[in-house]
KEKE-3310 file (N, C-alpha, C; in steps of 0.2 Angstrom, whole numbers, plus 5000, padded with zeros to 4 digits):
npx = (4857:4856:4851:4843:4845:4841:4853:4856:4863:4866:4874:4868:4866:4861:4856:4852:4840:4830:4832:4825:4813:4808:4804:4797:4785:4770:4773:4785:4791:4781:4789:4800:4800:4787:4771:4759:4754:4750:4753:4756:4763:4766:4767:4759:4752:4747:4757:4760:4765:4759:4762:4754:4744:4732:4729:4718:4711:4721:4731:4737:4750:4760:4749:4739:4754:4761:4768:4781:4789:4797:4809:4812:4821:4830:4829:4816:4805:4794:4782:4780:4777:4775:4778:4761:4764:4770:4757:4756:4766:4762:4753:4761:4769:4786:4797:4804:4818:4826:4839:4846:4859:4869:4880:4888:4885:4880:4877:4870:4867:4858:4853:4846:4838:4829:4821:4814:4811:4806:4810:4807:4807:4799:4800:4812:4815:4806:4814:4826:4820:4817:4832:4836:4827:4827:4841:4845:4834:4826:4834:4843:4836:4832:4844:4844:4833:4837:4848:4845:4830:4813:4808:4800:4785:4776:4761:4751:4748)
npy = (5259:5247:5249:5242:5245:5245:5247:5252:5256:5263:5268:5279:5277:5289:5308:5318:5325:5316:5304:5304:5309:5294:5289:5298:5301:5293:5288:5285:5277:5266:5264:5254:5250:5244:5239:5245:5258:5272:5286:5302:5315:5324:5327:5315:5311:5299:5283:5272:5255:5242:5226:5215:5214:5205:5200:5198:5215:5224:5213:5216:5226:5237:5245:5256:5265:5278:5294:5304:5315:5329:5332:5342:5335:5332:5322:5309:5302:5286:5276:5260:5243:5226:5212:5201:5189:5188:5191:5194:5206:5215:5225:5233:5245:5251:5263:5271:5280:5289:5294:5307:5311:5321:5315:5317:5326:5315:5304:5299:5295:5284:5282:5272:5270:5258:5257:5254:5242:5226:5212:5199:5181:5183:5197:5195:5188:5196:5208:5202:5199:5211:5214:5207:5212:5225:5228:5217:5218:5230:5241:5238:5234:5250:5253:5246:5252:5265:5260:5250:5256:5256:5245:5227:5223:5206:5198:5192:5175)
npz = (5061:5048:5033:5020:5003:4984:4974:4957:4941:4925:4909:4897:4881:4874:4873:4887:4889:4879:4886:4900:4892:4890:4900:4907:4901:4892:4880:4880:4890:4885:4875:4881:4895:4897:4891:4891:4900:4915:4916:4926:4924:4939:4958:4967:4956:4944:4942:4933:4929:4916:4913:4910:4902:4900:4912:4927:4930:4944:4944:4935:4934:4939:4946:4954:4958:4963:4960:4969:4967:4959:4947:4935:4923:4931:4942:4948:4958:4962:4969:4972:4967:4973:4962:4956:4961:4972:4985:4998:5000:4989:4992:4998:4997:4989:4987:4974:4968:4954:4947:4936:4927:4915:4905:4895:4877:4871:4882:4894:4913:4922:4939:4949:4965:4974:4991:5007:5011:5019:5030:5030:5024:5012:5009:5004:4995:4984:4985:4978:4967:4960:4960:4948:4939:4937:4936:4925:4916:4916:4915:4906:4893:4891:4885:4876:4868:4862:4855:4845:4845:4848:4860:4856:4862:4864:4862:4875:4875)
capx = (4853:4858:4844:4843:4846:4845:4854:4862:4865:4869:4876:4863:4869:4857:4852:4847:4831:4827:4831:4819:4805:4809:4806:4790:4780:4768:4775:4794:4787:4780:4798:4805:4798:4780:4768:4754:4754:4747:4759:4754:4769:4767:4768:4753:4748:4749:4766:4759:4766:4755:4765:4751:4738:4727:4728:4713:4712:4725:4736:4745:4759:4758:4740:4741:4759:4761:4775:4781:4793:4798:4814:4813:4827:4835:4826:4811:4804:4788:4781:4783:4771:4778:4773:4755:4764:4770:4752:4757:4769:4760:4750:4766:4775:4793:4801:4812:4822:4829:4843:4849:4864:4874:4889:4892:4879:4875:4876:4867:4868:4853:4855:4841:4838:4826:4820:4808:4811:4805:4815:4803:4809:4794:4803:4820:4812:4806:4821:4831:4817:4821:4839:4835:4820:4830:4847:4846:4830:4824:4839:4846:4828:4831:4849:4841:4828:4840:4851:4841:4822:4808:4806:4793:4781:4775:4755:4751:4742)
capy = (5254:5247:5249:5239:5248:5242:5253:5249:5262:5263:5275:5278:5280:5294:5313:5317:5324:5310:5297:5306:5307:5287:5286:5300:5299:5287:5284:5284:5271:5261:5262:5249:5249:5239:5239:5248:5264:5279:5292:5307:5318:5328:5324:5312:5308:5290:5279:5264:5252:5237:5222:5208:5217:5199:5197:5203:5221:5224:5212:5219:5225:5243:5248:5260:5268:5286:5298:5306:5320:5326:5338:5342:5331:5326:5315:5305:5297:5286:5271:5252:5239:5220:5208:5198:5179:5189:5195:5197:5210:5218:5229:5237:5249:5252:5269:5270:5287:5289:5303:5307:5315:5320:5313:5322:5326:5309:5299:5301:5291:5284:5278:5269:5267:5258:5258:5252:5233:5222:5207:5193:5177:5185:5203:5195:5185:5202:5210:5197:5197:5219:5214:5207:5215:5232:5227:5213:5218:5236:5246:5237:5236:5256:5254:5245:5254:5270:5256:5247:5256:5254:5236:5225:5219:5201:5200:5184:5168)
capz = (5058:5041:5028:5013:4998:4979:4967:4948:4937:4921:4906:4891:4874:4871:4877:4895:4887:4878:4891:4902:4890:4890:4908:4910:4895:4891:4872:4882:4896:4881:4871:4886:4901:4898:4883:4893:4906:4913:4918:4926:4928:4945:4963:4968:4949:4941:4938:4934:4922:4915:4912:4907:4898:4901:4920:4929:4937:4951:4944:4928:4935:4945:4948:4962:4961:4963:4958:4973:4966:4950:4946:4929:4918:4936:4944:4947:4962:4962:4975:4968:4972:4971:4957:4960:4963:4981:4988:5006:4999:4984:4995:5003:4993:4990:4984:4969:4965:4949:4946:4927:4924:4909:4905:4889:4874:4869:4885:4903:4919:4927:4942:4954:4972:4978:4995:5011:5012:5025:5032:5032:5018:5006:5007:5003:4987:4980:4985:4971:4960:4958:4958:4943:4934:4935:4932:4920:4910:4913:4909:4899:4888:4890:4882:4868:4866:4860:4853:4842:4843:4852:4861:4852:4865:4862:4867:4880:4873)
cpx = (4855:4852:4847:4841:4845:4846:4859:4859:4868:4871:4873:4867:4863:4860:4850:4840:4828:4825:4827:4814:4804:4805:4798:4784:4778:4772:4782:4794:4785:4785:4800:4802:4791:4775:4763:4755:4749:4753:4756:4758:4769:4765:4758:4750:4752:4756:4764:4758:4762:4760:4760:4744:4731:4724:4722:4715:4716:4731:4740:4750:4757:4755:4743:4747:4758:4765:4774:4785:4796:4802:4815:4820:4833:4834:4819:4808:4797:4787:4781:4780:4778:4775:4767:4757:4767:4762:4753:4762:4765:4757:4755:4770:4779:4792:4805:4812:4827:4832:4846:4854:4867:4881:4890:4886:4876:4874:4871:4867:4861:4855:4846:4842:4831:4826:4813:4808:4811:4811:4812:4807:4803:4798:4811:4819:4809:4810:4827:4826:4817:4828:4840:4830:4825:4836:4850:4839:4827:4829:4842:4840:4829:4838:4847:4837:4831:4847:4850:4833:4819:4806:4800:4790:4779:4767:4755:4747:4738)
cpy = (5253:5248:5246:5242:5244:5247:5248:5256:5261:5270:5274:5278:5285:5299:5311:5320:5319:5304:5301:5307:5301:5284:5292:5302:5293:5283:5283:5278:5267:5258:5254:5247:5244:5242:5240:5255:5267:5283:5299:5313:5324:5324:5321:5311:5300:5289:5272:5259:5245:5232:5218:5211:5210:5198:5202:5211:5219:5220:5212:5221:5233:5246:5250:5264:5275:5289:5303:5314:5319:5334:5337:5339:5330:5321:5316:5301:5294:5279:5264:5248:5231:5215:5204:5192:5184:5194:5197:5205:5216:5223:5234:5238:5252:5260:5270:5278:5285:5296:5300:5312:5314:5320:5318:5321:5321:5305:5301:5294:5292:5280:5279:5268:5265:5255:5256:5247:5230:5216:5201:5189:5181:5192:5201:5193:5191:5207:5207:5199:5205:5219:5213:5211:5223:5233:5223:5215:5226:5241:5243:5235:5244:5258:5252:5250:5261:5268:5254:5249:5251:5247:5233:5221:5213:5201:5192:5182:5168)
cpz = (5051:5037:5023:5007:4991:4975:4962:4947:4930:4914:4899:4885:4869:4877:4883:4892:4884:4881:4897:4901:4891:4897:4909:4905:4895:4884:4875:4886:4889:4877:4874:4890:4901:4890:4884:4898:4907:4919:4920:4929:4933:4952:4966:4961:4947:4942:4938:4927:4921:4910:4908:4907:4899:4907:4921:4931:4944:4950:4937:4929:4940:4944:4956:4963:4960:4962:4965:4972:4959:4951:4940:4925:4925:4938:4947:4953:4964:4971:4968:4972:4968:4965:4960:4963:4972:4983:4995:5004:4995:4986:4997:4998:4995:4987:4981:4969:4959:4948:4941:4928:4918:4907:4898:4884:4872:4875:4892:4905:4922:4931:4946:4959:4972:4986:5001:5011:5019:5026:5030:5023:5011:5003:5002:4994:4981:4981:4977:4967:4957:4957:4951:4936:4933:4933:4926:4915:4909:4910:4905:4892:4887:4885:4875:4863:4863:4855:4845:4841:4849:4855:4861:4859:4862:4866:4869:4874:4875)
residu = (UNK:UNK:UNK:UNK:UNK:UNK:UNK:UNK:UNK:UNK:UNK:UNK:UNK:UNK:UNK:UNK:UNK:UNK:UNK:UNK:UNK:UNK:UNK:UNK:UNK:UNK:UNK:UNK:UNK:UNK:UNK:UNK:UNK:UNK:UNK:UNK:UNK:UNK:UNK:UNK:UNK:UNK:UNK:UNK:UNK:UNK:UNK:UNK:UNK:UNK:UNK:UNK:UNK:UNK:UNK:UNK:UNK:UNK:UNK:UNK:UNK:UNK:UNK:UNK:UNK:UNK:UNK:UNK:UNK:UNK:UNK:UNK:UNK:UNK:UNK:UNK:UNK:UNK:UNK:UNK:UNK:UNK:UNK:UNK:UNK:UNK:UNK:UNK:UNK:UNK:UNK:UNK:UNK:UNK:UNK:UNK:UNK:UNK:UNK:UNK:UNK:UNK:UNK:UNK:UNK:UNK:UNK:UNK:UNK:UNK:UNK:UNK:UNK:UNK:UNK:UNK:UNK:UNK:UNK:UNK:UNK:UNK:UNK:UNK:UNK:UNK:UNK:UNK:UNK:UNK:UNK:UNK:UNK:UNK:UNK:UNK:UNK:UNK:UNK:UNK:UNK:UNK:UNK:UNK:UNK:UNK:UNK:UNK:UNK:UNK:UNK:UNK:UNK:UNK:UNK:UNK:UNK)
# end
């Protein structure tokens, strides 16, 4: 059975310890990843990033996810709900693994897998819409952010 994989990966230009506070702290999550959290670093405590501080309850961005496993400055694995414009999906959570390795004292490698996709045309559409959000804006938001400093939120209208 083939399963449906997304993985990107990229190479930080920072510390492995830095780039996993970035990724399990709430002030390291605020740096890039969204401009609200709550992070509760041990297996079955929070991982839920808040994308749209405006939207009602349940739809900011990931209310409900969970951190499933945590290997100190290796890797990271939580659950992943879809954005609100898919609701047949948004109840059904995926599985991301993040593993950090260090390339040498300034750089590490995160790579991402996530995992658990349906077939149906609504799974295929948040399937694409992770190909992008991960590989064209989240890591590369985490490259800036040790780039150029912490990414400025903009708050909604």
């Amino acid at each position: 059975m083939d399963e449906k994989v997304l993985f990107v990966e990229a190479v930080i230009d920072a510390p492995l310890a830095a780039v996993w506070q970035a990724w399990t702290t709430e002030a390291g999550a605020r740096s890039f990843f969204a401009p609200a959290c709550k992070i509760d670093l041990r297996p079955g405590g929070a991982y839920e990033m808040y994308f749209d501080l405006e939207a009602p309850l349940g739809s900011r961005g990931g209310e409900g996810c969970t951190i499933l496993a945590v290997e100190g400055l290796k890797m990271l694995s939580f659950t992943w709900n879809a954005p609100p414009e898919f609701p047949a999906i948004r109840t059904q959570l995926t599985h991301v693994l993040l593993r950090f390795t260090e390339v040498d004292a300034g750089h590490t490698r995160v790579s991402l897998r996530q995992d658990g996709w349906g077939n149906s045309p609504e799974w295929q559409a948040v399937y694409r819409y992770f190909e992008g959000a991960w590989g064209q804006v989240v890591l590369p938001r985490l490259q800036q952010r040790f780039l150029a400093g912490p990414y400025q939120w903009q708050k909604t209208a």
